[in-house]
C-alpha positions in Angstrom: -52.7 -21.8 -51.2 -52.9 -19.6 -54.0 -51.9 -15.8 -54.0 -51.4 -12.9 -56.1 -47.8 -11.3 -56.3 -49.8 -8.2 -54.5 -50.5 -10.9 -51.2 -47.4 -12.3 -51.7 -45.6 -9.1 -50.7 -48.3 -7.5 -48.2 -47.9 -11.1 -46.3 -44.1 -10.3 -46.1 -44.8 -6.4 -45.1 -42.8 -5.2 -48.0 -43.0 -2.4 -50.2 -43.2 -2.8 -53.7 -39.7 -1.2 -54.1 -38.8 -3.6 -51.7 -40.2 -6.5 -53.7 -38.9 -5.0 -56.5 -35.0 -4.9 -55.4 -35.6 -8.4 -54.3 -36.3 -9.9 -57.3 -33.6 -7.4 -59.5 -36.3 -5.5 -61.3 -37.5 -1.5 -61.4 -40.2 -0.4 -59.6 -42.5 0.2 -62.3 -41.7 -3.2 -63.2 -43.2 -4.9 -60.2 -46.1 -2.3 -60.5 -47.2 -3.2 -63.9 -46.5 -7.2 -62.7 -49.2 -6.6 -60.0 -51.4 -4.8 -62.5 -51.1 -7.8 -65.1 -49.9 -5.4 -67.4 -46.9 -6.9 -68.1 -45.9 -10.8 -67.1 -42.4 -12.0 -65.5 -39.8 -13.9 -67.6 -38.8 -17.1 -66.2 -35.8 -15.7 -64.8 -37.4 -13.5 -62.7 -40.3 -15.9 -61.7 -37.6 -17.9 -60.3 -36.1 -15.3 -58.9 -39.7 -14.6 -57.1 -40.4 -18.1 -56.3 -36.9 -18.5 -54.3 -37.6 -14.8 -52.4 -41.1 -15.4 -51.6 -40.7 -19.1 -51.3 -43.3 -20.3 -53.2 -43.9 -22.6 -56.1 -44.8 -21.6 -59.2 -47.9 -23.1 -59.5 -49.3 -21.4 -56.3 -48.7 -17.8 -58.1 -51.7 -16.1 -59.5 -50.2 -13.6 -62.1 -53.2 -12.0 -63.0 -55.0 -9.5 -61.0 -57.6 -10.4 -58.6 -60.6 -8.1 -60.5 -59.8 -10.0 -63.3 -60.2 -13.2 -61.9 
């Protein structure tokens, strides 16, 4: 199943500071991530994929009004 960084966190009942100290990024980072403002660098998509233990390819990076 796909889902959006947003559902990925809600489904784990985390913050998005939370998410965001997870993965080793800001705040602000994770926000504009979520937003599709800005867009993860593999590093940190890994980092995401191992925390939130998902693959890649189930990750929608773009947000869902835009889908």
């Amino acid at each position: 199943m796909k889902l959006t960084l947003k559902a990925l966190r809600a489904n784990r009942s985390m913050s998005q500071a939370d998410a965001a100290k997870a993965v080793g990024v800001s705040e602000d980072t994770w926000r504009n991530y979520e937003k599709g403002k800005t867009y993860p660098d593999v590093l940190v998509i890994r980092k995401i994929e191992k925390v939130f233990h998902v693959k890649y390819a189930d990750i929608i990076f773009l947000p869902v009004d835009t889908i």
